[in-house]
C-alpha positions in Angstrom: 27.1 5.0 -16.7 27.2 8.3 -18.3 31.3 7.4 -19.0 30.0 3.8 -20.1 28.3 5.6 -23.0 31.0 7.8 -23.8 33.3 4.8 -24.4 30.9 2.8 -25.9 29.9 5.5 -28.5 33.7 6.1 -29.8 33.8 2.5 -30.9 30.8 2.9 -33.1 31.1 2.8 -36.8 29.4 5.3 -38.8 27.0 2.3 -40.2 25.5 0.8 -37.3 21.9 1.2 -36.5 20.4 3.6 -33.8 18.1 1.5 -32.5 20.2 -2.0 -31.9 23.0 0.4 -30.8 20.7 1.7 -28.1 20.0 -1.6 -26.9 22.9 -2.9 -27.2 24.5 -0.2 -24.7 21.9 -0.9 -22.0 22.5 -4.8 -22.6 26.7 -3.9 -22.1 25.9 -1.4 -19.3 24.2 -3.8 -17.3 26.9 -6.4 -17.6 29.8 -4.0 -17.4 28.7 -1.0 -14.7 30.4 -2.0 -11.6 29.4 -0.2 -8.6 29.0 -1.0 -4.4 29.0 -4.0 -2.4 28.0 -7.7 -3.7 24.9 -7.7 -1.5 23.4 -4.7 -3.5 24.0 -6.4 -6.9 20.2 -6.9 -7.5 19.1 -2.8 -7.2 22.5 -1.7 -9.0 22.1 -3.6 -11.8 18.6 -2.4 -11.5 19.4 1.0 -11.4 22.1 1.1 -14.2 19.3 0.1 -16.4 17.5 2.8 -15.7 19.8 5.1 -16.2 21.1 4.0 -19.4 17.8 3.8 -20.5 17.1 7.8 -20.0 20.4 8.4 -21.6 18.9 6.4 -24.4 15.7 7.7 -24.5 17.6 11.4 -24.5 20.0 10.4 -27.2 16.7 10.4 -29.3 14.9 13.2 -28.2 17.9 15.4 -29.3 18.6 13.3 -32.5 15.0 14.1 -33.4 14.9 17.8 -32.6 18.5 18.3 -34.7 17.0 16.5 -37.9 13.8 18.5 -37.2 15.9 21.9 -37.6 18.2 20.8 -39.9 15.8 19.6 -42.6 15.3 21.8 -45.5 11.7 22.9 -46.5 11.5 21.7 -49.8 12.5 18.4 -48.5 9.6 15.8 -48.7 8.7 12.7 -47.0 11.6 10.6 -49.1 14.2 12.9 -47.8 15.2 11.4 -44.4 18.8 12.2 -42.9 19.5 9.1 -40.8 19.3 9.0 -37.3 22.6 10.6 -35.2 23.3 9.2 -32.1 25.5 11.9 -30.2 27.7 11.0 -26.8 25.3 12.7 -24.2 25.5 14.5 -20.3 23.0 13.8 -18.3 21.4 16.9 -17.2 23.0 19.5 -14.4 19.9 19.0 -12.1 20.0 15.3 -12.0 23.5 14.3 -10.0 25.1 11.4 -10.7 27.8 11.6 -7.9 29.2 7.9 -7.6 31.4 6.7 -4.8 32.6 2.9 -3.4 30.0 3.3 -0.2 27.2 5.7 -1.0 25.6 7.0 -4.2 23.3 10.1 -4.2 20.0 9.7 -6.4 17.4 12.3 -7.7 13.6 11.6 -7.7 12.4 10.4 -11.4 9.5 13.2 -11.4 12.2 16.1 -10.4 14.0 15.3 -14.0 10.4 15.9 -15.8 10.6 19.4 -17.4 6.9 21.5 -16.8 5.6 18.8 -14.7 2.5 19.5 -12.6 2.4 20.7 -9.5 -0.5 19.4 -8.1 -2.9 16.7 -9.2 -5.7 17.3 -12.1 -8.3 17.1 -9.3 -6.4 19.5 -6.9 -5.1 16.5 -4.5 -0.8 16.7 -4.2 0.8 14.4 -6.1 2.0 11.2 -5.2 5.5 11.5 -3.6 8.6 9.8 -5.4 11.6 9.1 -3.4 14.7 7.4 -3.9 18.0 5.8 -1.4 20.2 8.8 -1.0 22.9 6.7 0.5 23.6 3.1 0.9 26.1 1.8 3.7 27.1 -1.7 4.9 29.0 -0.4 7.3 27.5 -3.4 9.9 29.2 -6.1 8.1 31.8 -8.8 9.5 35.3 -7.3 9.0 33.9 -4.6 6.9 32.9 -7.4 4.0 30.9 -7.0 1.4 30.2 -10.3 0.9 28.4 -10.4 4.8 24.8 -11.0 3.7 24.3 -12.3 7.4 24.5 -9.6 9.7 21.6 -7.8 10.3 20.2 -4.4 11.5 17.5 -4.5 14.2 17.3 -0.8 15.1 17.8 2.9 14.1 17.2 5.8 15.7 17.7 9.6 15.3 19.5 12.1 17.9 17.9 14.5 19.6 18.0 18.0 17.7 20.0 20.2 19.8 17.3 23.3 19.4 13.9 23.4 20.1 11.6 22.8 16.5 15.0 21.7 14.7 15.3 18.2 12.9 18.3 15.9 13.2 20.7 14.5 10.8 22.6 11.8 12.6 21.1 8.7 13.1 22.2 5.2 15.2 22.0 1.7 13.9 22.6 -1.1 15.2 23.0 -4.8 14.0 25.6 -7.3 14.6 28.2 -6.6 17.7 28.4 -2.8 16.4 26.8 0.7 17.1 27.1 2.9 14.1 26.2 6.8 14.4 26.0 8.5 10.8 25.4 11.3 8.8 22.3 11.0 6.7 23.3 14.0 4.7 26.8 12.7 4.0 26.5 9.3 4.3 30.0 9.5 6.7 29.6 7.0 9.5 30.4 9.5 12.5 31.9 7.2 15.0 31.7 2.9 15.5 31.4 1.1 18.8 32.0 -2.3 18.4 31.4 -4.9 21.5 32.9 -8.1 20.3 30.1 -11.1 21.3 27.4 -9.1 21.8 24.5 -8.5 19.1 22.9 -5.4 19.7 18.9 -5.2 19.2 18.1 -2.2 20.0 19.8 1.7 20.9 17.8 5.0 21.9 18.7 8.8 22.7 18.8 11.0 25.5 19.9 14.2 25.7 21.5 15.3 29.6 23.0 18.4 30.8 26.4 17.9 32.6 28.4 20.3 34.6 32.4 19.3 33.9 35.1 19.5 36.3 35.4 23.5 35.6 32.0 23.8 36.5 30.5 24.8 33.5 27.6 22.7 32.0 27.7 21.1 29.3 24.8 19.3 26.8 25.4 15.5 26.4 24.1 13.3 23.8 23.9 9.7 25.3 22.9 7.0 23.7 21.8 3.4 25.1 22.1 0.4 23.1 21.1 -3.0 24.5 21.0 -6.8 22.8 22.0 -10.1 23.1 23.7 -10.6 26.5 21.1 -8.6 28.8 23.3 -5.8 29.4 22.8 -2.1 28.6 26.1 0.2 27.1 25.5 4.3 27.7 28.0 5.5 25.2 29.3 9.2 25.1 29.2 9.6 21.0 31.3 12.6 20.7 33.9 11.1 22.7 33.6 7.9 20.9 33.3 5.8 24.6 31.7 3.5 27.3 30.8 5.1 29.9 28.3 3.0 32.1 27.1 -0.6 31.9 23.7 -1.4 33.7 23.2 -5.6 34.2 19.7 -5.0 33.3 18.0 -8.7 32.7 19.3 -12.2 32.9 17.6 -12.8 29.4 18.5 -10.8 25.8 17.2 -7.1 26.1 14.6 -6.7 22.8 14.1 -3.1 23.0 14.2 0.2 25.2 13.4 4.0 25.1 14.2 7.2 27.1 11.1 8.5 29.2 10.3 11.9 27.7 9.3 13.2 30.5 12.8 12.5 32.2 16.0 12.3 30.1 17.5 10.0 32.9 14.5 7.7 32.9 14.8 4.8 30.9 12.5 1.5 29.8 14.2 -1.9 28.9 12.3 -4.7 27.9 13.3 -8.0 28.0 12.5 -11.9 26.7 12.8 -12.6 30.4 9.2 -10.9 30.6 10.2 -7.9 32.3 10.1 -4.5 31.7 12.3 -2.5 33.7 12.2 1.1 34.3 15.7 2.6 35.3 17.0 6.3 36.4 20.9 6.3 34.9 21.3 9.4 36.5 23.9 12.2 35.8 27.5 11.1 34.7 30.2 12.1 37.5 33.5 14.1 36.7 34.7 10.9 36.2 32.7 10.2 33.2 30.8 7.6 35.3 27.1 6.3 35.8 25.2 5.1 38.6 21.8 3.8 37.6 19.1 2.3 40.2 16.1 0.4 39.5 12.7 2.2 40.2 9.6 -0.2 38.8 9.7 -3.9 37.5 6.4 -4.2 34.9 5.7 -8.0 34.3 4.4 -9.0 31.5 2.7 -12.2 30.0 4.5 -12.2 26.8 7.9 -10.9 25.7 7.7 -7.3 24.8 8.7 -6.2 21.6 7.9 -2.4 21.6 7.5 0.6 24.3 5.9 3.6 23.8 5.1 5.8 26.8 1.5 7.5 26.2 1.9 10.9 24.5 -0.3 12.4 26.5 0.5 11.3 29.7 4.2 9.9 29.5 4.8 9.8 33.3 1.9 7.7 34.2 1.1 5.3 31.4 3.6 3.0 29.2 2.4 1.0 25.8 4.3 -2.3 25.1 3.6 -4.2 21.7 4.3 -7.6 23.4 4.1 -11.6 21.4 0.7 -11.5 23.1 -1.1 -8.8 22.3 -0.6 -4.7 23.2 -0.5 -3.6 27.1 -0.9 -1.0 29.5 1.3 -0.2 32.4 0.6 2.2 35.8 4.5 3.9 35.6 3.5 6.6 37.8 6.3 7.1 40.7 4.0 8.4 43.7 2.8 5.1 44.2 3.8 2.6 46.4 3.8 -0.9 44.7 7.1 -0.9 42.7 6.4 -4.1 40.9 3.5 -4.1 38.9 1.2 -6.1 36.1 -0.5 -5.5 33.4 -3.4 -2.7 34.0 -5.1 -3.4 31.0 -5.1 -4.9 27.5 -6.2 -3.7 24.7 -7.3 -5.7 21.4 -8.4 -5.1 18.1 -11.6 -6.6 17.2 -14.2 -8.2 19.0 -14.2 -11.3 21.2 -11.3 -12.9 22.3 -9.4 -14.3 19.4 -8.0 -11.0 18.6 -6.4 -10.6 22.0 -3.0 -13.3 21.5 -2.2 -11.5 18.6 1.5 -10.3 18.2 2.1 -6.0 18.1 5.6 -5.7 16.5 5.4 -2.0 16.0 3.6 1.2 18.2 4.0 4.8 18.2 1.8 8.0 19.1 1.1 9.6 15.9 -0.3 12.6 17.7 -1.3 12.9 21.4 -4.3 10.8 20.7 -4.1 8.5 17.7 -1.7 5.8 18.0 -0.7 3.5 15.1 -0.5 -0.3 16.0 1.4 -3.0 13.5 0.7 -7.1 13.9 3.0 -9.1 11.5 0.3 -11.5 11.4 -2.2 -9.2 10.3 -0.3 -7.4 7.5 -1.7 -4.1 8.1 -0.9 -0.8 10.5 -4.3 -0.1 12.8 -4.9 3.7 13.3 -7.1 4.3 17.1 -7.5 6.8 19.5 -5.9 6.6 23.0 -8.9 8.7 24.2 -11.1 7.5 23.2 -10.2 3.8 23.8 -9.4 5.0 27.9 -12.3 6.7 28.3 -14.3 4.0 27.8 -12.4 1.2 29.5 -14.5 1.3 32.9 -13.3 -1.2 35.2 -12.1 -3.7 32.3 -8.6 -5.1 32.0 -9.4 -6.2 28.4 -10.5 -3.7 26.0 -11.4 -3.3 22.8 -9.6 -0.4 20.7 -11.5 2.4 19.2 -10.3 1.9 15.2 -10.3 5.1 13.0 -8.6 3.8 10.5 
């Protein structure tokens, strides 16, 4: 944008007006400013307005402030020097870093000179962000015109030290597995699986012991989809290494145990929720997974989220019918099992066929619950909500929000 101006200015005559020049250049940016894929048209388009539209709006903040000094004292009210439009940078803190697959952004209230810190009132202000990268790196031959694939899942890597945050991400969408670099934007490594749509893909993190004896930490991830099957693939090595025929039916999600990085959930539209130990890899790079509980369920399960504070006994499942409870523990003898109990989210009975789409423990006690039919995210407390189940299989959640 910022060279758009510059070429746009040196065609100017010395006559033209400030203000239809001005709006002129936005009208020509917009239509000119070429930038990413065809399917983000809409926000770049979008965005190059914005921008040209601070470069405006600084074109006459400095005009202003040059007439202001330059104007003589004795100059009155008649005396107006006409307006100067000058070709303008945009300023070092705000980047404008452009590239074909990614473009960074800075938040509008970072480029506000001696803005406030806080609120009037004391509260924080609100929080601006903006995309710092966007990638379509799911697409059909690497088209940009692929408006049709789409992503189902993402989900971040494990941080290799203890209170440390992660960077890489997985998505999947389409008959591909991307891992990237949120920082960079680089897509890491691509496993493709030609047929297959992939759903869903979760993390583990396992320590091996190679064939020189030394050990070694792994990042494995699982991805699952269409054709019932589950893929562990060894990222850094860019490769396959186990295949578990886990269901019949399409897998619609999974997750690692986090009690046991070799335990791992997959839920299926066949009903099922299985729970499966994938074990160590061999020297041979290879997997040998066995089955340890089958949960059935009365609707297909959409989420899983073992209980925070007790993630070797209980599982959560957001299911088409409603939101469950599972028995997982090990030390017990049944090793298919149903539904223990269910929980709904108002009173009486309507409530209780009610699809959950989205779960996860915000803490150890509060978990946050999301219907598509509702249109809203329900805050309630595990504890509280157990506690005073009794000897119910349906209950009602205790709502805090």
């Amino acid at each position: 944008v910022t060279a758009h101006w510059e070429k746009f200015m040196a065609t100017l005559g010395p006559e033209e007006e400030a203000e239809k020049v001005q709006a002129d250049f936005v009208k020509s940016a917009v239509r000119d400013v070429r930038y990413g894929p065809e399917s983000l048209s809409e926000f770049t388009q979008w965005r190059v307005r914005m921008i040209s539209e601070e470069l405006v709006a600084s074109s006459r903040t400095q005009v202003h402030e040059a007439d202001s000094s330059e104007k003589p004292p004795e100059a009155g009210a008649a005396h107006k020097p006409r307006a100067r439009l000058a070709t303008l940078k945009r300023p070092d803190d705000v980047p404008l870093n452009l590239s074909p697959s990614k473009r960074a952004c800075a938040s509008p209230s970072a480029q506000v000179e001696g803005g406030p810190v806080a609120g009037s009132d004391g509260s924080q202000p609100a929080l601006k962000l903006e995309p710092l990268h966007f990638l379509q790196c799911h697409s059909k031959n690497n088209s940009p015109q692929d408006l049709e694939t789409q992503l189902w899942a993402c989900a971040f890597e494990p941080a290799w030290e203890e209170g440390a945050t992660s960077q890489t991400v997985a998505t999947c969408g389409g008959e591909a597995v991307c891992v990237i670099d949120c920082q960079t934007g680089i897509v890491l490594h691509k496993y493709k699986a030609p047929g297959e749509e992939f759903f869903s893909v979760a993390w583990t993190a396992l320590m091996v012991v190679t064939q020189a004896g030394h050990k070694k930490r792994w990042s494995v991830l699982a991805a699952a989809g269409l054709r019932g099957l589950v893929r562990l693939l060894h990222v850094r090595a860019g490769f396959c290494c186990g295949v578990i025929r886990a269901h019949k039916k399409a897998i619609a999600t999974l997750c690692f145990s986090p009690a046991h990085e070799t335990h791992l959930f997959t839920a299926s539209y066949d009903k099922r929720i299985i729970l499966w130990d994938i074990g160590v890899p061999n020297q041979d790079y290879e997997f040998q997974a066995s089955q340890l509980l089958t949960l059935d369920t009365t609707s297909i399960p959409l989420r899983l989220c073992p209980v925070a504070s007790c993630p070797d006994a209980r599982l959560l499942a957001g299911c088409e019918g409603g939101c469950c409870c599972w028995d997982v523990r090990l030390d017990q003898p049944q090793k298919r099992r149903v539904c223990e109990v269910e929980f709904v989210f108002s009173e009486g009975s309507e409530a209780s066929g009610r699809r959950v789409d989205g779960l996860a423990f915000v803490n150890e006690d509060v978990v946050a619950s999301k219907g598509s039919g509702l249109g809203t995210i329900c805050l309630w407390s595990w504890r509280q909500t157990w506690g005073g189940r009794g000897s119910q299989s349906t209950v009602a959640v205790v709502v805090l929000a």
